[in-house]
N, C-alpha and C positions, 0 to 999 in steps of 0.2 A: 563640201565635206572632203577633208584630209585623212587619210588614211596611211600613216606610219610604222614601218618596221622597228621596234626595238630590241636592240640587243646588249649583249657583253659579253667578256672574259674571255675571249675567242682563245686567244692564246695559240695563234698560228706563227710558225707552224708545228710545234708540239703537239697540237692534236688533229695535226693533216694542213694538207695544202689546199684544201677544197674545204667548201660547203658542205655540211653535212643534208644529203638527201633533201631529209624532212624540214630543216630550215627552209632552202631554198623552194621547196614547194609551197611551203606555207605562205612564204613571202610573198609568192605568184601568186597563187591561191587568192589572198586576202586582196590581191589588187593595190599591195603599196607604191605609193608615187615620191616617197622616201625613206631612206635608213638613217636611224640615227646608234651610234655606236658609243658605250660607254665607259670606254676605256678600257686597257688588257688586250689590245689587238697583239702584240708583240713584234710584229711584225706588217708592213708596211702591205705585204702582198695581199691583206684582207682587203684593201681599198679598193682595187678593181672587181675583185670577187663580187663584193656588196654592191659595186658601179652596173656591174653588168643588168642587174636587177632595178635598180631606183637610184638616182640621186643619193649620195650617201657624206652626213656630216659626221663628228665625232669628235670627243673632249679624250686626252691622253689621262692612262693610270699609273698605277705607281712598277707595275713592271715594265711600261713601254719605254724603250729608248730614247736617245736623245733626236732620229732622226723623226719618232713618229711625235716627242714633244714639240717640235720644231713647225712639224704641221699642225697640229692641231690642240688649242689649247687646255689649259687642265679643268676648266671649268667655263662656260659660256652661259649662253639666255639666248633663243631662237625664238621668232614668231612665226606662229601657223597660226593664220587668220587673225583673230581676234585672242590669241592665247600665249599667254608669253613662258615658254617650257626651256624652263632650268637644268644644263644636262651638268653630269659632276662624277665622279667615281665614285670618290666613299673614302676612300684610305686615308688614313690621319691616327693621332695616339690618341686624344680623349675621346670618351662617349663612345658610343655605339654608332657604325656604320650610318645607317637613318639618321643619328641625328648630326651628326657632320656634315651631310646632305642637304639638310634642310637648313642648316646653320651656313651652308654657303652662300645662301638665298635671303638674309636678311636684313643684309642693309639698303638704306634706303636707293633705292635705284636699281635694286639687284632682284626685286623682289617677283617671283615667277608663281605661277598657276597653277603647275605643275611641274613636280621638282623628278626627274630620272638619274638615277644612279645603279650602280654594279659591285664590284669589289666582293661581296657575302659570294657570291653563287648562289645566291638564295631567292630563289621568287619572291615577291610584294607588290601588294597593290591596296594602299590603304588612302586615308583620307587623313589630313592631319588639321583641323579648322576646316578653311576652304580650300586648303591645298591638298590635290590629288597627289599620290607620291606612288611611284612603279619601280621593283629593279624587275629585269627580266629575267634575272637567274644567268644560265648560261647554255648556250644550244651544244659544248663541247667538252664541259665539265664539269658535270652534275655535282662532284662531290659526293654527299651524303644524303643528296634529294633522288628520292624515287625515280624523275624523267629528267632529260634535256631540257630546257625551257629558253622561250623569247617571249615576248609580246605583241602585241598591236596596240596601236594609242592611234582612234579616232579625236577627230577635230571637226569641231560642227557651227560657225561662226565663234563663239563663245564659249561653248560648252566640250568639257574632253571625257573620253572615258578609256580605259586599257581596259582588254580581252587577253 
């Protein structure tokens, strides 16, 4: 069993040079053995931040620079275990955030289990067919949602689920 941090939007350092608190305990808390970041870091200095914690991958969004595009690209496909998870931001002019996401995942060879993205600020965690699909919202800028929010995405040979 894999047990995964998900995040977004961090948007550091605008909203701090640290971890907020409750991120980082959760992250502990949960026992993740890695972070996966979904664009909107803004800044490059989240990557140790998240290191210090787990192993940390991460696909660039539309406000990240040319230094953090450079590392990481705008859209990938990772496997944990037996599960091929699609990470992606979201940003684009047609459709709705979600389906941009899922539309990045659909050609032949591209096509993932579960698809993560960010951009909204918006938690989700739905099922689309057999695709599980999560954003985690954002642990630093809630916007117009009630709490901070991240995820968790276990991985259990074949089977995933976000908390």
């Amino acid at each position: 069993m894999t047990v995964i941090g998900v995040v977004s939007d961090t948007h550091f350092p605008r909203f701090g040079r640290a971890l907020p608190r409750a991120l980082e305990r959760g992250l502990r808390r949960a026992g993740v053995t890695r972070i996966l970041h979904l664009g909107d870091m803004t800044d490059l200095l989240a990557v140790p931040l998240f290191e210090a914690i787990a192993p940390f991958d991460a696909v660039a969004g539309n406000n990240d620079g040319a230094a953090i595009r450079e590392y990481f690209d705008r859209r990938k496909i990772v496997r944990v275990e037996d599960v091929r998870i699609g990470m992606v931001h979201g940003d684009g002019r047609r459709g709705t955030t979600k389906s941009r996401a899922l539309g990045a995942f659909t050609e032949p060879g591209s096509e993932a289990d579960v698809v993560l993205f960010g951009h909204s600020h918006r938690p989700l965690v739905a099922r689309e067919g057999c695709v599980l699909i999560a954003n985690p919202g954002s642990p630093t800028d809630k916007r117009m949602n009630p709490l901070y929010s991240y995820a968790i995405l276990t991985v259990d040979g074949a089977s995933a689920r976000v908390d």
